[in-house]
C-alpha positions as CSV (number, residue, x, y, z in Angstrom):
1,X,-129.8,-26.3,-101.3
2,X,-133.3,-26.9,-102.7
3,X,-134.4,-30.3,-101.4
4,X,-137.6,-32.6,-101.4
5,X,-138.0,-35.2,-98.4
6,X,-140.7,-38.0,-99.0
7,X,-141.7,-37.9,-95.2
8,X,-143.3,-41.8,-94.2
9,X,-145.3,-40.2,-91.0
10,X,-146.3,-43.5,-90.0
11,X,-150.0,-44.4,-89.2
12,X,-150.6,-41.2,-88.1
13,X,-149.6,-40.7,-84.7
14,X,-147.2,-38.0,-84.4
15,X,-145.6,-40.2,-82.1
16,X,-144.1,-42.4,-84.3
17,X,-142.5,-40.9,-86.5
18,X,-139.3,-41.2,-86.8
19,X,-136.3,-39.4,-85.5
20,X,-134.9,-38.6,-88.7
21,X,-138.4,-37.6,-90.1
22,X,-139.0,-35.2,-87.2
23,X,-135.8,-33.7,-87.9
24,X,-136.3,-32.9,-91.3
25,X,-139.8,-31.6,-91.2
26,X,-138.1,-29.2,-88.5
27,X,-135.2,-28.3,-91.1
28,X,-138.2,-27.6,-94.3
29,X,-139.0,-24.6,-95.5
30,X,-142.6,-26.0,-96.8
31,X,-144.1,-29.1,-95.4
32,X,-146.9,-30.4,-97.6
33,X,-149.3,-32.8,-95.7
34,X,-152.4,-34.9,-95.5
35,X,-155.0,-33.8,-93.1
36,X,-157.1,-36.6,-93.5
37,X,-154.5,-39.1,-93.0
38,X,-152.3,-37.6,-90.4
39,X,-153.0,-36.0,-87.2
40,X,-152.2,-32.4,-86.8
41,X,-149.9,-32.9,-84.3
42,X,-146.9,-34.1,-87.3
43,X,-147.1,-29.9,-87.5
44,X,-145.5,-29.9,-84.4
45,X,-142.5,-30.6,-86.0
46,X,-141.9,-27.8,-88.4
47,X,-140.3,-24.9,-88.4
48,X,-142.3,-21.9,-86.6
49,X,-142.3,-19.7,-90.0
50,X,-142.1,-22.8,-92.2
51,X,-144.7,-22.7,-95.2
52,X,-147.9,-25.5,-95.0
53,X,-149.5,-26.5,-97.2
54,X,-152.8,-29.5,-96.7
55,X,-152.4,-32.0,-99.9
56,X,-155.7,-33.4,-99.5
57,X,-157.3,-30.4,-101.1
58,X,-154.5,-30.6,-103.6
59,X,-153.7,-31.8,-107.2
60,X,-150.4,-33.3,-108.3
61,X,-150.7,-30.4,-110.3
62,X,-150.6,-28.1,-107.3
63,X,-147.6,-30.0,-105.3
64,X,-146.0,-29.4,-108.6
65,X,-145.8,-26.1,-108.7
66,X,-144.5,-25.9,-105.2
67,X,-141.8,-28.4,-106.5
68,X,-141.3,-25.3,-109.2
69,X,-140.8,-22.7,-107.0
70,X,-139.2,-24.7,-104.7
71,X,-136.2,-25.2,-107.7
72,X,-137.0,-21.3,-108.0
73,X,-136.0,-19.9,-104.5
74,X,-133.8,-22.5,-103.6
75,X,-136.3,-24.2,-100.9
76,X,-136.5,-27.5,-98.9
77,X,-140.1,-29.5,-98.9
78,X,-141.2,-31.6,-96.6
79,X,-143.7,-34.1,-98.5
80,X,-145.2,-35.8,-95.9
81,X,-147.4,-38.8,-96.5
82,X,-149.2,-41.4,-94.7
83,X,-147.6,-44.8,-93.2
84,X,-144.2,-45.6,-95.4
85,X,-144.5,-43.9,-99.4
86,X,-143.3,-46.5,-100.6
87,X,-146.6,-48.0,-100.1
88,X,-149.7,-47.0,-102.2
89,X,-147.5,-43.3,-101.4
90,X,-148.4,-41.9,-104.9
91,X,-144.6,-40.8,-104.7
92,X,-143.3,-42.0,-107.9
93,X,-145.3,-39.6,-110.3
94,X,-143.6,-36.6,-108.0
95,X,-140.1,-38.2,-107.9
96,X,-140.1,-37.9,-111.7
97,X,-141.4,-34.3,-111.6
98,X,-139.2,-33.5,-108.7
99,X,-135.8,-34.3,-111.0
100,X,-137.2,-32.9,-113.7
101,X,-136.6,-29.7,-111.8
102,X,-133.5,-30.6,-110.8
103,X,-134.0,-30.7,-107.1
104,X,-132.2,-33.7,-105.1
105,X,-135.0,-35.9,-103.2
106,X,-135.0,-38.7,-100.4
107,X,-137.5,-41.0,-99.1
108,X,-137.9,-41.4,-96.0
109,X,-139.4,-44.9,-94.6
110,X,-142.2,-44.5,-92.1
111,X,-143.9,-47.2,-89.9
112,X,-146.9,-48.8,-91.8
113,X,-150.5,-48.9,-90.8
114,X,-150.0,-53.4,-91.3
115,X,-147.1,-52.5,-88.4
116,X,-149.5,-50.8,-86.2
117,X,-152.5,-52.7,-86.7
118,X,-150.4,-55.8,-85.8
119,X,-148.9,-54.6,-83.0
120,X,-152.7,-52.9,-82.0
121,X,-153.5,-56.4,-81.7
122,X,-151.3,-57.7,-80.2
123,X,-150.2,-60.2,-82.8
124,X,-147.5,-61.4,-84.9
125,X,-148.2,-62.7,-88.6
126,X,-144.9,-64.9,-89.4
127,X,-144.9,-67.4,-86.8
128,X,-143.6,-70.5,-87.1
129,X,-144.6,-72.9,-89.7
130,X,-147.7,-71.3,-89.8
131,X,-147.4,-68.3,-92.2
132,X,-144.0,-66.9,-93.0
133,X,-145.0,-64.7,-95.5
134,X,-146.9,-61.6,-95.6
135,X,-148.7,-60.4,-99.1
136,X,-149.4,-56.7,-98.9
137,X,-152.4,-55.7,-101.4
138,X,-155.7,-54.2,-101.9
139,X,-159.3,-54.9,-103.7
140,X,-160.0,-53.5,-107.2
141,X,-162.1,-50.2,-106.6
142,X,-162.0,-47.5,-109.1
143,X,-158.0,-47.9,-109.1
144,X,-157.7,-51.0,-111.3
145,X,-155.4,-53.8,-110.1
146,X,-153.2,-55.6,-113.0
147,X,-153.9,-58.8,-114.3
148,X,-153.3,-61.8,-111.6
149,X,-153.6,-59.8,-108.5
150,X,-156.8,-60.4,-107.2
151,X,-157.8,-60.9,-103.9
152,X,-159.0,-64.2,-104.5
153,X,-155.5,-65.4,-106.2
154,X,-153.7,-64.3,-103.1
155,X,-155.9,-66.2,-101.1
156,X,-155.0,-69.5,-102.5
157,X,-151.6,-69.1,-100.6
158,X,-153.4,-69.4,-97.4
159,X,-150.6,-67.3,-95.5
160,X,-151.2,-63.9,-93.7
161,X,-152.6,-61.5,-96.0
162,X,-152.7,-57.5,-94.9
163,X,-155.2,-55.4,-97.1
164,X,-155.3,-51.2,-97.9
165,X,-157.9,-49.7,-99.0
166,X,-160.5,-52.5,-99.2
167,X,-162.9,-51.7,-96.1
168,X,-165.5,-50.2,-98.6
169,X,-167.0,-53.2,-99.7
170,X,-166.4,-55.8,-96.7
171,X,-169.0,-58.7,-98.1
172,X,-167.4,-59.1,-101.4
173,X,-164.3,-59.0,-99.7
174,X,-165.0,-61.8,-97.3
175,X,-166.4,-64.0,-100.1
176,X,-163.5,-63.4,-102.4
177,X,-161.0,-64.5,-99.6
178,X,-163.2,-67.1,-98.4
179,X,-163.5,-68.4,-102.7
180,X,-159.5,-68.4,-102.3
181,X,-159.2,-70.5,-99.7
182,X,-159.5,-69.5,-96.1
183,X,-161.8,-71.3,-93.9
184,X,-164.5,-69.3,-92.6
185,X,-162.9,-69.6,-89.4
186,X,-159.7,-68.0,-90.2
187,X,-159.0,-65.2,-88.1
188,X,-158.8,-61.2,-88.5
189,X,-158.1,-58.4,-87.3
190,X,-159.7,-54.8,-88.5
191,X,-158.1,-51.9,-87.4
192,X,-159.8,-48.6,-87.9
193,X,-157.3,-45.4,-87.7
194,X,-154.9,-47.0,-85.9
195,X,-152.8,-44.8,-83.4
196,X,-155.0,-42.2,-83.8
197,X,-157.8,-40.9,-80.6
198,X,-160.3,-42.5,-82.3
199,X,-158.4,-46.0,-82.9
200,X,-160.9,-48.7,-83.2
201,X,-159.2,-52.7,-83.5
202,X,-161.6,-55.7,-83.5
203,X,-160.9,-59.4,-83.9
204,X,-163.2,-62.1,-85.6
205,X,-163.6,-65.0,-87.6
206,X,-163.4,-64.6,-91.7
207,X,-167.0,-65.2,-92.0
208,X,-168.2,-62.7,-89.6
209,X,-165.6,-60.0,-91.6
210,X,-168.3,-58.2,-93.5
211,X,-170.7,-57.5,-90.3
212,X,-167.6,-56.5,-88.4
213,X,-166.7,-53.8,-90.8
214,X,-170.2,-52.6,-91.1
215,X,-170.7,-53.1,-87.6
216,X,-168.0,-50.6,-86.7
217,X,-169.7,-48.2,-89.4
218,X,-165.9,-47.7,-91.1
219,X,-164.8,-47.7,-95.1
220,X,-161.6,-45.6,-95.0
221,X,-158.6,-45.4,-93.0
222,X,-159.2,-48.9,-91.9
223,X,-157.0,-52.0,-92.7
224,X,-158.0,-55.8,-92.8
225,X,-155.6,-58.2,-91.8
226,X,-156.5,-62.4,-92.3
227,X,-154.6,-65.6,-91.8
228,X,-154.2,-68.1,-89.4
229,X,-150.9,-66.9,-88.1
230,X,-153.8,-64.4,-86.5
231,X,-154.7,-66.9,-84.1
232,X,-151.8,-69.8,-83.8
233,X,-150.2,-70.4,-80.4
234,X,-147.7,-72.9,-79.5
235,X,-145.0,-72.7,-81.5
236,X,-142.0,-72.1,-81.1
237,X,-139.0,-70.0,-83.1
238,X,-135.9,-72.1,-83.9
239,X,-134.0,-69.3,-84.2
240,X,-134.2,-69.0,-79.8
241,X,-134.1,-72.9,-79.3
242,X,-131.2,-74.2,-76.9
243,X,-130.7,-77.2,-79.5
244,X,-130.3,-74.8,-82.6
245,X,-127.2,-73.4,-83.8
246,X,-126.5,-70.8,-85.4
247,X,-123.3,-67.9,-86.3
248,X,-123.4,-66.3,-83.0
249,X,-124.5,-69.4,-81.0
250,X,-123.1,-73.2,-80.9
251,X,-124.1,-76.0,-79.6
252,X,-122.5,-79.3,-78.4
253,X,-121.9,-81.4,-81.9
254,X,-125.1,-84.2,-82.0
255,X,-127.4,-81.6,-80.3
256,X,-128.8,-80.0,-83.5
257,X,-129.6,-80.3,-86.6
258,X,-130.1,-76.5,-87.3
259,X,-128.4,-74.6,-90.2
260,X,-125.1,-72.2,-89.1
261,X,-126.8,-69.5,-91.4
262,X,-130.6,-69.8,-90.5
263,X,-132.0,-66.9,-88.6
């Protein structure tokens, strides 16, 4: 049955992808992917006489037509893009053409490049009253952002902040975060291809951002992440607390004060 699967490859990796995204590649007919966000070894995957195409010298236009034929000749695709597509994936333009044609589609979650970047450095960005929150965005560049979500606006939350996209101009970056709110010794992290060979993760303060990124000589495939969850130690989760109860765990009545529910 003709089929497109919206393939999250993860940060690049081949790795770690996962299991159900490696089968499906390997059950494709075509596998559409991006060299320049992917390492070759996703190819791995597919199918020795499977079709493959590279979208990054491709038009919507020309994944179109492969959605045509695909309705055509009764074909599966493997669409496979960079971290998850439901992020900054481009994947709801081809949705729409993709039932237009009649074919069934599915998206398939990937791990994202905030994920790996995290885990890079070693770091978690909820911890305890700190930051539990994470606001997922990007800086205006020649993709417009609507009205009220600028960097700057975000900033004024003061929680952990993880930025696509943005690595292209890292001063007016740092001053629009620091104009939000951060203190200009909040902590970052800047990963550079992360999971690939070349992976490249530094740590500084907010005010040193801007000679970081330009020090590492990177604009794309890099993400920013800022807030002081980055660098907080010391505290402690209620959810793992002797004195905290919870569905699954109770304690003697008088010993806490926790909700049955929180977790």
């Amino acid at each position: 049955m003709a089929e497109v699967w919206f393939i999250g490859a993860g940060p690049g990796a081949a790795d770690l992808i996962t299991v159900r995204a490696s089968r499906l590649i390997g059950a494709a007919d075509i596998v559409v992917w991006a060299s320049s966000l992917v390492t070759e070894d996703i190819l791995d995957y597919a199918a020795s006489g499977a079709e493959i195409h590279d979208s990054k010298v491709l038009t919507l236009e020309d994944v179109q037509k492969i959605y045509a034929r695909a309705a055509e000749e009764d074909l599966t695709v493997a669409r496979v893009h960079s971290g998850d597509p439901s992020l900054y994936g481009a994947v709801q333009e081809q949705i729409e053409t993709v039932e237009s044609y009649g074919l069934d589609w599915e998206i398939v979650p990937g791990v994202t490049s905030v994920a790996a970047t995290a885990a890079a450095a070693g770091k978690e960005l909820t911890i305890p009253e700190v930051a539990q929150s994470v606001v997922f965005t990007r800086m205006a560049t020649r993709t417009p952002m609507p009205d009220g979500e600028d960097i700057r606006s975000f900033a004024e939350h003061g929680t952990t902040m993880a930025l696509f996209l943005s690595a292209s101009r890292p001063k007016k970056l740092q001053a629009e975060l620091i104009a939000g709110g951060y203190a200009p010794e909040t902590p970052c992290v800047v990963g550079y291809r992360v999971s690939w060979p070349e992976q490249e993760v530094r740590h500084c303060r907010l005010d040193e951002l801007a000679r970081t990124v330009r020090d590492m000589k990177v604009s794309m495939h890099t993400m920013v992440l800022v807030g002081p969850a980055l660098g907080a130690s010391g505290k402690r989760s209620h959810l793992y607390s002797p004195t905290f109860s919870h569905t699954y765990r109770q304690v003697g009545r008088g010993e806490s004060q926790g909700a049955r529910d929180d977790g």
